[in-house]
ZADREN-7653 format. One record per residue (C-alpha): z, x, y; residue in one letter. Coordinates in steps of 0.5 Angstrom, whole numbers, plus 500, padded with zeros to 3 digits. Example, Ala and Ser with C-alpha at 12.3 -4.5 7.8 and 13.67 -1.06 7.14 Angstrom:
2
516525491A514527498S
// end
This chain:
112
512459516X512464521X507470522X511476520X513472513X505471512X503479513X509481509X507476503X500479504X502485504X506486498X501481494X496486496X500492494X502489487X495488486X493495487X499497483X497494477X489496478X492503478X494502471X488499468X482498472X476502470X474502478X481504479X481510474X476513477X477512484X484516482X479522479X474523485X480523490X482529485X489525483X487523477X495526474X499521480X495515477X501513475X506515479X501512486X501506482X508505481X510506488X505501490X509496485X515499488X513497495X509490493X516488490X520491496X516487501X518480497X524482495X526483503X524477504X531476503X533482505X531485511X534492509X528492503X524490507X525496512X524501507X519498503X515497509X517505511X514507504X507504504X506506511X507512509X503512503X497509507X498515511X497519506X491516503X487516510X488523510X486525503X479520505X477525511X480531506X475528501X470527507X469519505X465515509X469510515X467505511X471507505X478510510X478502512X483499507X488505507X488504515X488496514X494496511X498503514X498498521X499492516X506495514X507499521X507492523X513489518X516495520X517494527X518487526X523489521X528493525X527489531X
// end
């Protein structure tokens, strides 16, 4: 299994588990509050499904790969700048950072 393989499983695993936390995990619930999108929690969620399948899915097909890979770099972009907006400790900007290189990664590796 080659290592681009490993980071996209990990990745799109990862994005699945958060996907479904958006929807039930107390801890989650009110993480969305602080960050002040308690009303996108769904939405947020959704997309984070939608990526964690899109990267398996693009296992197959490079093209889904390319896409989901784009969507949740951009998500995590998203999420680092709401962290500093909300002046969050490093600590905490750690994960989104992570995973938006994380999925910068698959991307280019996906296009080349």
């Amino acid at each position: 299994m080659n290592l681009n393989i490993i980071l996209t499983l990990f990745s799109g695993i990862s994005f699945l588990v958060y996907g479904i936390a958006s929807f039930n995990s107390k801890k989650m619930i009110y993480e969305f509050a602080r960050w002040g999108y308690e009303d996108y929690r769904y939405t947020i969620g959704g997309f984070q499904l939608l990526g964690g399948i899109g990267l398996i899915i693009g296992l197959y097909y490079a093209i889904i790969t390319s896409i989901a890979s784009f969507g949740l770099t951009l998500l995590m972009i998203i999420a680092i700048l709401v962290r500093i907006k909300i002046k969050d400790k490093m600590i905490n900007v750690l994960p989104a950072l992570f995973y938006a290189f994380l999925n910068l990664i698959i991307l280019y590796n996906s296009l080349i």
